[in-house]
N, CA and C atoms as an extended XYZ file, in Angstrom:
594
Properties=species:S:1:pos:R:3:atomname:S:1:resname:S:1:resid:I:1 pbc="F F F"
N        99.640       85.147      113.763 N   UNK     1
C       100.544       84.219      114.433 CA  UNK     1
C       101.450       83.521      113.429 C   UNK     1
N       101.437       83.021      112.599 N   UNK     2
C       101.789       82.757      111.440 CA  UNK     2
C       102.778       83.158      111.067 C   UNK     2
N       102.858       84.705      110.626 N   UNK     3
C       103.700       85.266      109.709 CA  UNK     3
C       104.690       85.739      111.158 C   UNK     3
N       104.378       85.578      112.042 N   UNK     4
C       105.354       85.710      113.436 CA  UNK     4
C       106.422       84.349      113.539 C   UNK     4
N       105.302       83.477      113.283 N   UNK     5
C       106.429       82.475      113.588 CA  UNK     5
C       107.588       82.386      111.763 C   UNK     5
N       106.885       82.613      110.943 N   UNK     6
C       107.540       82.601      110.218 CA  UNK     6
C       108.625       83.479      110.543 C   UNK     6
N       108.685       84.788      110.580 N   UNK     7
C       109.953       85.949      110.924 CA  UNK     7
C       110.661       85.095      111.862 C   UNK     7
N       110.314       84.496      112.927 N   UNK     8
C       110.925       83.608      113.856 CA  UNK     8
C       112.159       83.172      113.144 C   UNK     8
N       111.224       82.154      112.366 N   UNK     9
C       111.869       81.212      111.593 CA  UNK     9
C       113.325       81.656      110.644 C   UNK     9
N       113.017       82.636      110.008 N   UNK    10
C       113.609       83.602      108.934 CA  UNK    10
C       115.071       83.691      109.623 C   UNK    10
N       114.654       84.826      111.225 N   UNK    11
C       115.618       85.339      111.914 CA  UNK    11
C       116.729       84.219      112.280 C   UNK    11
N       116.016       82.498      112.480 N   UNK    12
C       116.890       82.100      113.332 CA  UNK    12
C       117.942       81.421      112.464 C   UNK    12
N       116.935       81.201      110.446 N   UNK    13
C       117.805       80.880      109.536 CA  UNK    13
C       118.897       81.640      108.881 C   UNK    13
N       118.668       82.941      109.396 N   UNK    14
C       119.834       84.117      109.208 CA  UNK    14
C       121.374       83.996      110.223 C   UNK    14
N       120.658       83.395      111.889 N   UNK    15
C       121.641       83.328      112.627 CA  UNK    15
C       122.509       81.924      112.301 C   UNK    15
N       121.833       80.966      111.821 N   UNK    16
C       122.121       79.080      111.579 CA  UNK    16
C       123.282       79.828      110.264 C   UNK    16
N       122.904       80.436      109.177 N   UNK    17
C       123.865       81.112      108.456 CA  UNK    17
C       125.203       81.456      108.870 C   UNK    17
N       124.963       82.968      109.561 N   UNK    18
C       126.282       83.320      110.008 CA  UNK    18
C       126.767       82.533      110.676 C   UNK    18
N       126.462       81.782      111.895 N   UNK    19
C       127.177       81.147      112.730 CA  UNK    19
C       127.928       80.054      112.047 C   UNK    19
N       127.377       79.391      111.267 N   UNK    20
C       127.827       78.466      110.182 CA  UNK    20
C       129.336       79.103      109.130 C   UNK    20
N       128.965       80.518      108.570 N   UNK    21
C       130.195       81.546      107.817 CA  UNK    21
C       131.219       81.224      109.065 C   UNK    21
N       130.488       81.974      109.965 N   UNK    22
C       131.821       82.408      110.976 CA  UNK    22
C       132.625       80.936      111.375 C   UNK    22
N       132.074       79.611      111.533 N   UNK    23
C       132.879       78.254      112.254 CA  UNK    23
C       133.765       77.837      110.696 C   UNK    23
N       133.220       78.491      109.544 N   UNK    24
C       134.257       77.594      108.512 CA  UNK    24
C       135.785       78.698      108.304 C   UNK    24
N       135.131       80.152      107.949 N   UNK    25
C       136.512       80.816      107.926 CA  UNK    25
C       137.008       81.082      109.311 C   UNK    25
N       136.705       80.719      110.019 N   UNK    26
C       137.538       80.955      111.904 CA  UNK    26
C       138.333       79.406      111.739 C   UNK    26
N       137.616       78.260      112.276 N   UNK    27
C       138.102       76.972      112.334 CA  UNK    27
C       137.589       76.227      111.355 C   UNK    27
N       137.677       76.332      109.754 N   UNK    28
C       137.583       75.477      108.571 CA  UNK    28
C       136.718       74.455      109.049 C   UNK    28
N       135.389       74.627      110.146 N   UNK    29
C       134.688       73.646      110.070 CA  UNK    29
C       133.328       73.975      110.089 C   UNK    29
N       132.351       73.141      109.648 N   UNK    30
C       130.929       73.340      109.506 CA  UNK    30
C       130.101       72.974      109.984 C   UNK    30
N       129.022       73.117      110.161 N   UNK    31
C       127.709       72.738      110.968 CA  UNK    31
C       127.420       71.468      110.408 C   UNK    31
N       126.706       71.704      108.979 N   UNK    32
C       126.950       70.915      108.228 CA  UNK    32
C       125.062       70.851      108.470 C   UNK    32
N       124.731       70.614      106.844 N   UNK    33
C       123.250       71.221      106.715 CA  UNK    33
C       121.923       72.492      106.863 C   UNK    33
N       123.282       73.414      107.478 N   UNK    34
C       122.465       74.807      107.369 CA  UNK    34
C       121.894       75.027      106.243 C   UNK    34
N       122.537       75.019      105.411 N   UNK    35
C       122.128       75.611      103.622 CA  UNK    35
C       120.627       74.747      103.199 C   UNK    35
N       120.311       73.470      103.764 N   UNK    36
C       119.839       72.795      103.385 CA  UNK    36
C       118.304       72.970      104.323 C   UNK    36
N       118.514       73.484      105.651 N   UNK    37
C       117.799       73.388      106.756 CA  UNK    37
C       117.192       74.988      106.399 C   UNK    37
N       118.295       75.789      105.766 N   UNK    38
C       117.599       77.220      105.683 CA  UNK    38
C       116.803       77.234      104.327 C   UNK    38
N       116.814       76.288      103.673 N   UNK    39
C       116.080       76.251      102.323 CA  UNK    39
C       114.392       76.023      102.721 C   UNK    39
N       114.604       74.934      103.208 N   UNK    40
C       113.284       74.570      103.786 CA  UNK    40
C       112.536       75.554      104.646 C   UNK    40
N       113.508       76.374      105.935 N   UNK    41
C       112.561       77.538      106.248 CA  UNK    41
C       112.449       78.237      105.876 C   UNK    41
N       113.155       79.084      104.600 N   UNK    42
C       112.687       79.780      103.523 CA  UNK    42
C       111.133       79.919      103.158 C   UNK    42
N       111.371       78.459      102.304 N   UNK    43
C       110.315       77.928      101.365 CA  UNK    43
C       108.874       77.868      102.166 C   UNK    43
N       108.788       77.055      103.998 N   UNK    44
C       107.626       77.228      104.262 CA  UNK    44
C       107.354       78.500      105.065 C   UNK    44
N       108.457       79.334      105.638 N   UNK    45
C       108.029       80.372      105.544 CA  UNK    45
C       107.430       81.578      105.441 C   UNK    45
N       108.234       81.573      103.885 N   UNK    46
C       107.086       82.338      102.789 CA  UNK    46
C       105.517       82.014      102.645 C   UNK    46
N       105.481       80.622      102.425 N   UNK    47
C       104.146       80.290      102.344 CA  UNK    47
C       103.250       80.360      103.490 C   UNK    47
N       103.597       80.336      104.710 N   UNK    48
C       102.782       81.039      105.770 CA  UNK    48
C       102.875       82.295      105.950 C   UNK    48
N       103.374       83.137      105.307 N   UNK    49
C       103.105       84.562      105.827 CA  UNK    49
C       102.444       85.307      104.394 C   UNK    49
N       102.249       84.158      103.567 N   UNK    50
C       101.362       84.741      102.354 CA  UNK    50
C        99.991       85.163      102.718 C   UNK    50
N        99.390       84.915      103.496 N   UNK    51
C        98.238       85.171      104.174 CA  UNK    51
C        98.178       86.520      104.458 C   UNK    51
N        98.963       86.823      105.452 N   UNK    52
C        99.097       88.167      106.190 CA  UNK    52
C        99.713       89.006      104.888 C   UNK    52
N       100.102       88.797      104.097 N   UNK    53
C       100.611       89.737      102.986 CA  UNK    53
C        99.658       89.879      102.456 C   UNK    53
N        98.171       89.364      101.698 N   UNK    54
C        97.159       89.497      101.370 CA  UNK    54
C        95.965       90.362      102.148 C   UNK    54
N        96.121       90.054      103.626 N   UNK    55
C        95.623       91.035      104.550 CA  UNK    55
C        95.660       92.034      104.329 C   UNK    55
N        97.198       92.392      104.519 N   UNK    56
C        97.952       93.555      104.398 CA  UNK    56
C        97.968       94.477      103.203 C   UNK    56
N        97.347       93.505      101.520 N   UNK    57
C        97.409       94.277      100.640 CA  UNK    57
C        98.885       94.518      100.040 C   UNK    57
N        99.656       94.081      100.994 N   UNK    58
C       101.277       94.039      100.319 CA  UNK    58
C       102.069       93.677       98.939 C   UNK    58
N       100.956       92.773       98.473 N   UNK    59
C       101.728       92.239       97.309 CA  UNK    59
C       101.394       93.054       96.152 C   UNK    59
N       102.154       92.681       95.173 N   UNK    60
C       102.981       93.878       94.325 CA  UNK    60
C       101.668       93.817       93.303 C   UNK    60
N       101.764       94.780       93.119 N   UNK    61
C       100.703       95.131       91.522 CA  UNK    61
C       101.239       96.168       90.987 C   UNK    61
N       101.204       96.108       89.767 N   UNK    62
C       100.896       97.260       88.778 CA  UNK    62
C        99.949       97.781       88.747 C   UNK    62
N       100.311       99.155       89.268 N   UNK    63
C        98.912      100.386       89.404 CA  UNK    63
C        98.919      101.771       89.036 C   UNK    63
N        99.720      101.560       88.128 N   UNK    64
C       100.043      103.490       86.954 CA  UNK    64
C        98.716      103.455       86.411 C   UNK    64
N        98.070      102.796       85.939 N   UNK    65
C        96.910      102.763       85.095 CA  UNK    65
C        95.610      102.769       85.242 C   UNK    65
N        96.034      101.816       86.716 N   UNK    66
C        94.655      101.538       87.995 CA  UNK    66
C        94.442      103.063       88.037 C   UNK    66
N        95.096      103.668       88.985 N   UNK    67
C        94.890      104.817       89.539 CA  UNK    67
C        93.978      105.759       88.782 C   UNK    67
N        94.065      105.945       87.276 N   UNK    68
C        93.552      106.858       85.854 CA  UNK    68
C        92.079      106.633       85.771 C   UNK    68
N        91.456      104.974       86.066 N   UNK    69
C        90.315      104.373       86.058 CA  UNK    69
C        89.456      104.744       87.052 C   UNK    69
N        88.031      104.522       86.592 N   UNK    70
C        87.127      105.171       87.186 CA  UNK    70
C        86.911      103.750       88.199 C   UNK    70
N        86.088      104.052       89.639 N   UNK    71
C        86.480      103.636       90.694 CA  UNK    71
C        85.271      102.046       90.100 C   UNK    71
N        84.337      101.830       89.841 N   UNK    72
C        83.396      100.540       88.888 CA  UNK    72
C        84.334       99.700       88.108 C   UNK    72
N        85.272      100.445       87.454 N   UNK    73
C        86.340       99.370       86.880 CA  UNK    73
C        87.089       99.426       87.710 C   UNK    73
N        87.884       99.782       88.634 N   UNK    74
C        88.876       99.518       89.518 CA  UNK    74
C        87.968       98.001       90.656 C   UNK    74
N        87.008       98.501       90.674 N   UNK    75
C        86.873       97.464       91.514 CA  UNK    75
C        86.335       95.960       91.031 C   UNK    75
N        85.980       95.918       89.672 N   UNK    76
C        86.112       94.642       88.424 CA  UNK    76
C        87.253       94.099       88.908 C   UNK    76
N        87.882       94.969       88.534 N   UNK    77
C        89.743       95.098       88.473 CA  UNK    77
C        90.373       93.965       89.441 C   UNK    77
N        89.697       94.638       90.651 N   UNK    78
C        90.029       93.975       91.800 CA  UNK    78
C        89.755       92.777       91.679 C   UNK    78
N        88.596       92.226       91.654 N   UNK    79
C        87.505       91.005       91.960 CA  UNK    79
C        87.961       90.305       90.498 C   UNK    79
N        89.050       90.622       89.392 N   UNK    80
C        89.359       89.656       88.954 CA  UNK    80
C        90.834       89.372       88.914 C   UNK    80
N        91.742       90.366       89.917 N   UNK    81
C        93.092       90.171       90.020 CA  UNK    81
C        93.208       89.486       90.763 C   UNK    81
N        91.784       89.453       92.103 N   UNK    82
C        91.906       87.841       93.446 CA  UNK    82
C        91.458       86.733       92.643 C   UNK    82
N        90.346       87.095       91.993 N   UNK    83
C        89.862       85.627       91.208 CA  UNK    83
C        91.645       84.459       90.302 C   UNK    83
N        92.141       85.266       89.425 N   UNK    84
C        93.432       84.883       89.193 CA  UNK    84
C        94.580       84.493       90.286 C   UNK    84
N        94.719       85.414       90.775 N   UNK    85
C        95.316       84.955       92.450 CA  UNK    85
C        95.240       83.535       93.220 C   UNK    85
N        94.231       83.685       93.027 N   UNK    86
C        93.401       82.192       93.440 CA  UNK    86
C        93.427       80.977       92.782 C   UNK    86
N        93.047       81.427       91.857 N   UNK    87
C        93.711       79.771       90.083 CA  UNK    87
C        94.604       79.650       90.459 C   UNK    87
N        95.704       80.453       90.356 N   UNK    88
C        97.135       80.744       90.217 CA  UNK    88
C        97.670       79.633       91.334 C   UNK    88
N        96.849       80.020       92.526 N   UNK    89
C        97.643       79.541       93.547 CA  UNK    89
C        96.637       77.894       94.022 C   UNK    89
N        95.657       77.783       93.864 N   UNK    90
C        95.026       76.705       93.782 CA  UNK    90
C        95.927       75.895       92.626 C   UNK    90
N        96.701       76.037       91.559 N   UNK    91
C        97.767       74.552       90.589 CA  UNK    91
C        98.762       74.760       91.623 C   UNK    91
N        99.647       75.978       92.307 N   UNK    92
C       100.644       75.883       93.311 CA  UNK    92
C       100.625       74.495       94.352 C   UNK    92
N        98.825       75.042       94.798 N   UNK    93
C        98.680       74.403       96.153 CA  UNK    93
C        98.375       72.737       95.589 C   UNK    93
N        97.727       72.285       94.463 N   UNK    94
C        97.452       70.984       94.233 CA  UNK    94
C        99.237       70.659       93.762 C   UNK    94
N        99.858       70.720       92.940 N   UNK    95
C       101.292       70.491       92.603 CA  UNK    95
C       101.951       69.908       93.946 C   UNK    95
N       101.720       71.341       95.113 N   UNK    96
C       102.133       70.909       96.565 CA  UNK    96
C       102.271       69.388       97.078 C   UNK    96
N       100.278       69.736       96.942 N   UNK    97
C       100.190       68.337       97.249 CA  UNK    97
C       100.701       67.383       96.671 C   UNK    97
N       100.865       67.104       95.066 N   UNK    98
C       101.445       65.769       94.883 CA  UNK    98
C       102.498       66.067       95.620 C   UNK    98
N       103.561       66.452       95.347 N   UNK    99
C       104.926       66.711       95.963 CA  UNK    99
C       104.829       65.875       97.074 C   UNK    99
N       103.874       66.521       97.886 N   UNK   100
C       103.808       65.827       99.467 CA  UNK   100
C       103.392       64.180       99.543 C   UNK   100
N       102.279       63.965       98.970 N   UNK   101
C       101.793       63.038       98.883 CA  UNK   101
C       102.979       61.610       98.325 C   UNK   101
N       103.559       62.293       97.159 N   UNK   102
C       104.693       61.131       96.456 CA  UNK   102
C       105.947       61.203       97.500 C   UNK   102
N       106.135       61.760       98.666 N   UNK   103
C       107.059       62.029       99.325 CA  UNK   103
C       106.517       61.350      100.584 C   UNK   103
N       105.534       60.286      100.781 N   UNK   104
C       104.934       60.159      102.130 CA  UNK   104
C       105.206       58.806      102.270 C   UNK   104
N       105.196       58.050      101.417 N   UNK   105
C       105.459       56.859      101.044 CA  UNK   105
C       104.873       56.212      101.789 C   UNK   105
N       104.768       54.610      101.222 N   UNK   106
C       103.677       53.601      101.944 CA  UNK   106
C       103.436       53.413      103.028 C   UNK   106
N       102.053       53.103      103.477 N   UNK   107
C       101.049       53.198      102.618 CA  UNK   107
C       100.081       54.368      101.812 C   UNK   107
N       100.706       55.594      102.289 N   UNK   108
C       100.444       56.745      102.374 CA  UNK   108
C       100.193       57.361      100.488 C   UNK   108
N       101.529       57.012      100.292 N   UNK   109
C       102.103       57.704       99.103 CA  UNK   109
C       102.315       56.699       97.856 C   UNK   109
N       103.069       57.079       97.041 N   UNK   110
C       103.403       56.301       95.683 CA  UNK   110
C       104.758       55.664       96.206 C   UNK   110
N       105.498       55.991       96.642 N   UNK   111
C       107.240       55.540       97.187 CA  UNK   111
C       106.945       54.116       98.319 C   UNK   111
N       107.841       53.711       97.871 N   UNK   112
C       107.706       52.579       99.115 CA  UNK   112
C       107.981       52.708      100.469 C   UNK   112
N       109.172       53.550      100.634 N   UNK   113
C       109.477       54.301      101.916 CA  UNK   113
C       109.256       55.794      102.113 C   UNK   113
N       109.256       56.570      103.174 N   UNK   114
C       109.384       57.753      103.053 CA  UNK   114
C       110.596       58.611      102.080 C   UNK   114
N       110.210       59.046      100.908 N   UNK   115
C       111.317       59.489      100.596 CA  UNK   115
C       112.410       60.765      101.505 C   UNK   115
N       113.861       60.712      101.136 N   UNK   116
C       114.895       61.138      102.314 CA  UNK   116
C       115.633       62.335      101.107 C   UNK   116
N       115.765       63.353      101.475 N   UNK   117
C       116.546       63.870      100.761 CA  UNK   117
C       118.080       63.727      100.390 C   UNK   117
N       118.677       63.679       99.002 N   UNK   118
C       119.764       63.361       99.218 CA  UNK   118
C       121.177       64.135       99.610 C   UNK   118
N       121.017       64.348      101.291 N   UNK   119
C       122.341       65.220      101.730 CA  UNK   119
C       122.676       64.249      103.201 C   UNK   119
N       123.227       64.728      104.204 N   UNK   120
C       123.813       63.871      104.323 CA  UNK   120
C       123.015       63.845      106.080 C   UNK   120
N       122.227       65.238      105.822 N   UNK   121
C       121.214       64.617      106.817 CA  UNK   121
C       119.927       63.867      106.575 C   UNK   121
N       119.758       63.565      105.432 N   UNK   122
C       118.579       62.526      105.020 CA  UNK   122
C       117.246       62.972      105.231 C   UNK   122
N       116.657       64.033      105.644 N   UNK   123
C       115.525       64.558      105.978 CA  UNK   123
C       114.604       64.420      105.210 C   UNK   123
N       113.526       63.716      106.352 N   UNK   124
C       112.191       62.733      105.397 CA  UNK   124
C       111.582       64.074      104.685 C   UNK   124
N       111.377       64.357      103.362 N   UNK   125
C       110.364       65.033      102.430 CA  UNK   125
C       110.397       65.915      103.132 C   UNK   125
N       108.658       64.488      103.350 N   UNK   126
C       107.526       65.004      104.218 CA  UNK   126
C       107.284       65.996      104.816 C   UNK   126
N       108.283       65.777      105.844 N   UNK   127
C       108.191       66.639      106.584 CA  UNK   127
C       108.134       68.381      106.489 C   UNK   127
N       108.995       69.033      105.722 N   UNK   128
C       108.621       70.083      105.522 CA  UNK   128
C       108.182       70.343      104.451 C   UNK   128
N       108.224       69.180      103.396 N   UNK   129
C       106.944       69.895      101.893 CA  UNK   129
C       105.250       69.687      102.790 C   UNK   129
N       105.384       68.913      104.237 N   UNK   130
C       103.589       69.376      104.759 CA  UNK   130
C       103.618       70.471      105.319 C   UNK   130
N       104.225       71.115      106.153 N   UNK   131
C       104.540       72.214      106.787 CA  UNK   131
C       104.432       73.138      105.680 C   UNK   131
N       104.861       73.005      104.138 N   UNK   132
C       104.831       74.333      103.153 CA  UNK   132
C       103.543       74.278      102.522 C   UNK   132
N       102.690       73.005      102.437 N   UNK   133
C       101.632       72.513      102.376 CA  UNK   133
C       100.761       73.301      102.732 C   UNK   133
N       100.882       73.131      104.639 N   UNK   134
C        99.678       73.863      105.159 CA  UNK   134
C        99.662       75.444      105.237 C   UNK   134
N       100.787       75.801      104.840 N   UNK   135
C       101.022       77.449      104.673 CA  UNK   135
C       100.207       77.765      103.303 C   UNK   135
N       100.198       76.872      102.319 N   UNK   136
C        99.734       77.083      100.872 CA  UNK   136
C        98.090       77.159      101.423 C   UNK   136
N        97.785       75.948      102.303 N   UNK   137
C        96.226       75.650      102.222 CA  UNK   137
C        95.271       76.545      102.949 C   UNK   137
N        96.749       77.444      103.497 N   UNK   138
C        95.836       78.451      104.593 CA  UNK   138
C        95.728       79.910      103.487 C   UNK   138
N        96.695       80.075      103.014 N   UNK   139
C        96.804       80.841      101.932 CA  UNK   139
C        95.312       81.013      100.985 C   UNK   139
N        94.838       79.052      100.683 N   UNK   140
C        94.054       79.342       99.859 CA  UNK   140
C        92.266       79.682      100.721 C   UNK   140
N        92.429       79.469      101.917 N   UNK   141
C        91.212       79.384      102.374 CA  UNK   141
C        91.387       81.018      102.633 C   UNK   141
N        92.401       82.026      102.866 N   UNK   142
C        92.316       83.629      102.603 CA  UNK   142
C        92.131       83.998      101.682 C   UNK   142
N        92.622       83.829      100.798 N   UNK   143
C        91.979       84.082       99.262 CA  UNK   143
C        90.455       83.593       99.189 C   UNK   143
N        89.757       82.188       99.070 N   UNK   144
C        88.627       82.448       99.371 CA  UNK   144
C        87.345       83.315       99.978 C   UNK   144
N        87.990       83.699      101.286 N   UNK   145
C        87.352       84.657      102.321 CA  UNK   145
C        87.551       85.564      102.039 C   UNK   145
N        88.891       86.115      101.064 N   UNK   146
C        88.752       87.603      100.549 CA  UNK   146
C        87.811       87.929       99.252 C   UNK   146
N        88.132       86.886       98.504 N   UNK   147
C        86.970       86.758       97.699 CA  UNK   147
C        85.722       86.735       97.418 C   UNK   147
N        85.066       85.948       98.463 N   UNK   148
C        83.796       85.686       99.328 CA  UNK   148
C        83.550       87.519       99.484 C   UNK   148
N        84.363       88.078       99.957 N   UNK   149
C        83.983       89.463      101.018 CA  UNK   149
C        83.991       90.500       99.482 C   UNK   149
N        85.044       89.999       98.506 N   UNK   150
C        84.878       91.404       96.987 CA  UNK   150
C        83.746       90.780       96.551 C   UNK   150
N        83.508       89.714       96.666 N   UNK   151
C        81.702       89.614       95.018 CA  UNK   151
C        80.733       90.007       96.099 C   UNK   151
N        80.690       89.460       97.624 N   UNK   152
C        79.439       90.869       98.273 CA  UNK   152
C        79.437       92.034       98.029 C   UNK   152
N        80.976       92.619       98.551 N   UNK   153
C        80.739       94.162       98.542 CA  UNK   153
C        80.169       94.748       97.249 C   UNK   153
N        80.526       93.987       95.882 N   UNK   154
C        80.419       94.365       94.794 CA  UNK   154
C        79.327       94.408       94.372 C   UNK   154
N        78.444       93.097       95.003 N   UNK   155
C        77.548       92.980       94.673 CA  UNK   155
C        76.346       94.001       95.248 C   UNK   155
N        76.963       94.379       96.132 N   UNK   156
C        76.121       95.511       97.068 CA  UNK   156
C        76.640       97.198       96.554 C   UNK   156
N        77.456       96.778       95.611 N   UNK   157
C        77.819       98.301       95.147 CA  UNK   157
C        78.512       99.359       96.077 C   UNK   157
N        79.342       98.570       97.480 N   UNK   158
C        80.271       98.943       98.253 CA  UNK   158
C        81.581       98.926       97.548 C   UNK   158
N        81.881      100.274       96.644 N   UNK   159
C        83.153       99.852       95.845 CA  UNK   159
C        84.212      100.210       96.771 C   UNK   159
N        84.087      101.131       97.352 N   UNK   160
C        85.225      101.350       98.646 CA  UNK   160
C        85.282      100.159       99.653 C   UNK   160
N        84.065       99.282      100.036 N   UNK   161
C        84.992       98.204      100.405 CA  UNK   161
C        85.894       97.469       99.916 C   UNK   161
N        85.636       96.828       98.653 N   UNK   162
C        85.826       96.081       97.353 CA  UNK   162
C        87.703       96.554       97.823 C   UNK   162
N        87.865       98.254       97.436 N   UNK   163
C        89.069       98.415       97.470 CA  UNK   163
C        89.834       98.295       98.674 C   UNK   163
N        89.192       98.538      100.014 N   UNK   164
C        90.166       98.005      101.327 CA  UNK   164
C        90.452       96.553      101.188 C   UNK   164
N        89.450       95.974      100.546 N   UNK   165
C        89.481       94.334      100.834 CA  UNK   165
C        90.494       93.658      100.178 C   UNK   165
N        90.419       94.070       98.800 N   UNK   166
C        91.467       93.196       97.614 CA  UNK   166
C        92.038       94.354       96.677 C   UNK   166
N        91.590       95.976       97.041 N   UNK   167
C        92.320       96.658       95.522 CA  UNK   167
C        93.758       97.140       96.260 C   UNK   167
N        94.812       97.235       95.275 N   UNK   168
C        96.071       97.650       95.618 CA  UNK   168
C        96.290       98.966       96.746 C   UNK   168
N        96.954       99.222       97.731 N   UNK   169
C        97.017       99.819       98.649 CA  UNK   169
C        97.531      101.747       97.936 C   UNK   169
N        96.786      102.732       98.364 N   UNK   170
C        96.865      103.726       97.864 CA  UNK   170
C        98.211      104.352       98.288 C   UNK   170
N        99.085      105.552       98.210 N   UNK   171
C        99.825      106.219       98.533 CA  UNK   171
C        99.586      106.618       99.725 C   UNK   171
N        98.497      107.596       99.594 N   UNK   172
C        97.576      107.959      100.802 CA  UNK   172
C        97.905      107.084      102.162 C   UNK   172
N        97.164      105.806      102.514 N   UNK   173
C        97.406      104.639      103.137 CA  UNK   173
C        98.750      104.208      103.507 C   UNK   173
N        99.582      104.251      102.550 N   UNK   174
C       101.083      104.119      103.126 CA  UNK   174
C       101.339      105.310      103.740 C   UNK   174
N       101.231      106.576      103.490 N   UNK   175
C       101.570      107.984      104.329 CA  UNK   175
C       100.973      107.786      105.664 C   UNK   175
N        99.995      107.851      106.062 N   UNK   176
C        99.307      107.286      106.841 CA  UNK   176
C        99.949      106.553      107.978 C   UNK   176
N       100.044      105.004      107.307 N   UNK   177
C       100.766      103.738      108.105 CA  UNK   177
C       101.839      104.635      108.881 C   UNK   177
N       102.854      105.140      107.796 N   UNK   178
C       104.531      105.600      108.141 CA  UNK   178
C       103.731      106.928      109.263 C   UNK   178
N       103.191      107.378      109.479 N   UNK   179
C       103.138      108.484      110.131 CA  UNK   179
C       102.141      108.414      111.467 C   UNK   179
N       101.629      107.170      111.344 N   UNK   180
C       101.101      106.641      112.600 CA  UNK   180
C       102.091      106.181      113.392 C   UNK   180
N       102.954      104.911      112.462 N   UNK   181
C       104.371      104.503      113.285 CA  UNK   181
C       105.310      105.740      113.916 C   UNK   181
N       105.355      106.244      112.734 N   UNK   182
C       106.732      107.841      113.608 CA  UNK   182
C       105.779      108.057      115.314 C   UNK   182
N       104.893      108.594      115.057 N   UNK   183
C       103.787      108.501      115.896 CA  UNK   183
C       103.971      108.003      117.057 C   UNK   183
N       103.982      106.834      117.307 N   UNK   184
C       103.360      105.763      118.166 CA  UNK   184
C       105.150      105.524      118.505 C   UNK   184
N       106.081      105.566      117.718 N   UNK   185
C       107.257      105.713      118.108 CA  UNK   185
C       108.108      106.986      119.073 C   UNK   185
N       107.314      107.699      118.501 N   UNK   186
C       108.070      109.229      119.102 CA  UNK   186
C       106.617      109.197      120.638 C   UNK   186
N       105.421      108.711      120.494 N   UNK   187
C       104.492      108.797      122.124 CA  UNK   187
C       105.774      107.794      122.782 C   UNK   187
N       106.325      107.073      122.638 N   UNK   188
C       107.373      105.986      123.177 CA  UNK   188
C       108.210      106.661      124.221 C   UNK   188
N       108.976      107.345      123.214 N   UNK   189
C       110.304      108.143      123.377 CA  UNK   189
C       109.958      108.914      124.481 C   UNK   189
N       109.084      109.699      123.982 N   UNK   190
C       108.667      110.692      125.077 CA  UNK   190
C       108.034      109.997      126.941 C   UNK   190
N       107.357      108.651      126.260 N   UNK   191
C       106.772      108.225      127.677 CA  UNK   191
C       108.117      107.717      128.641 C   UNK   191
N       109.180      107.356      127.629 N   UNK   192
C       110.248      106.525      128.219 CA  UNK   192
C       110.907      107.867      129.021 C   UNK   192
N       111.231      108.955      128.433 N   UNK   193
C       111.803      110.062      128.765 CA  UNK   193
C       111.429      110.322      130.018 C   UNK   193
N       110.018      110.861      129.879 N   UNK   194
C       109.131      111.506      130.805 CA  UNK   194
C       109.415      110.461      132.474 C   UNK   194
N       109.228      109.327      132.366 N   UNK   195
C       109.550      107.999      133.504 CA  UNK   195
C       111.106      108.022      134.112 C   UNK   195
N       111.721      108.711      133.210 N   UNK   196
C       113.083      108.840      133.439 CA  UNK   196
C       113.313      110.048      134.098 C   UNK   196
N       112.777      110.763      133.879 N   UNK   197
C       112.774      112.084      134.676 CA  UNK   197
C       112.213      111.943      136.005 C   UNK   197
N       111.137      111.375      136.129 N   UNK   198
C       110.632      110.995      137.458 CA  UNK   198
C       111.239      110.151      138.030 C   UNK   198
């Protein structure tokens, strides 16, 4: 749900864009805060659909070398590329928080008022450094649970789980994906066809 509403989000900061291009070179006038409004859904965004990219195995690794290794170190491999993952993004997610926290202002925060950004719609912080917040905090409780799931399997000497769970996604697996979709696209075509004929 998440990474849905995020695309949501994405799509509608793509349309707030153009529509914005098209009102300044048509009638030299502007919305006025798109640039500023699409930054923010950018930013939390991304951070909610980091989840489902971890699911998914999507994110990028270097794996010329993986591949050469015998499958006991590949899956080390694994269980210490999430372990890093996780540091990495646990200083992200505390940083967050100050951010948020010094942006909440009294009695809440360090600021006396809510701090306002300076444009000319004034938009409290808050408001969307918590929203990028809780995308980070959900982020980190998947990483946990994926983690949680590589030191069992590992520990149980399930190295083929180890690799569905956290190791980089094979060639194989992408052939697969793409050829299930053609698939499930072309049963479409044909069901739409077939209804049309009748």
């Amino acid at each position: 749900m998440a990474v849905w509403v995020a695309g949501a989000a994405l799509i509608f900061a793509a349309f707030m864009v153009t529509i914005d291009v098209l009102l300044r070179y048509t009638f030299s006038i502007s919305m006025g805060g798109a640039d500023e409004i699409t930054g923010y859904i950018f930013a939390t965004g991304t951070a909610w659909a980091f989840s489902f990219t971890l699911f998914e195995r999507a994110n990028v690794r270097i794996d010329a070398l993986y591949q050469l290794l015998p499958k006991p170190v590949c899956a080390v491999l694994d269980l210490i590329s999430i372990t890093v993952l996780g540091g990495f993004m646990l200083l992200v997610t505390k940083a967050a928080y100050s951010v948020f926290y010094g942006s909440l202002g009294w009695p809440f925060g360090e600021s006396e008022f809510w701090s306002l950004s300076i444009t000319p719609l004034l938009t409290p912080l808050a408001i969307p450094q918590g929203i990028w917040l809780v995308g980070l905090i959900l982020f980190m409780v998947t990483i946990t649970l994926v983690l949680a799931r590589t030191v069992v399997a590992l520990v149980q000497g399930d190295l083929a789980t180890v690799a569905r769970v956290a190791g980089p996604r094979t060639q194989q697996e992408e052939v697969d994906e793409e050829l299930h979709l053609a698939e499930s696209i072309h049963a479409d075509v044909a069901a739409k066809e077939s209804s049309e004929e009748n």
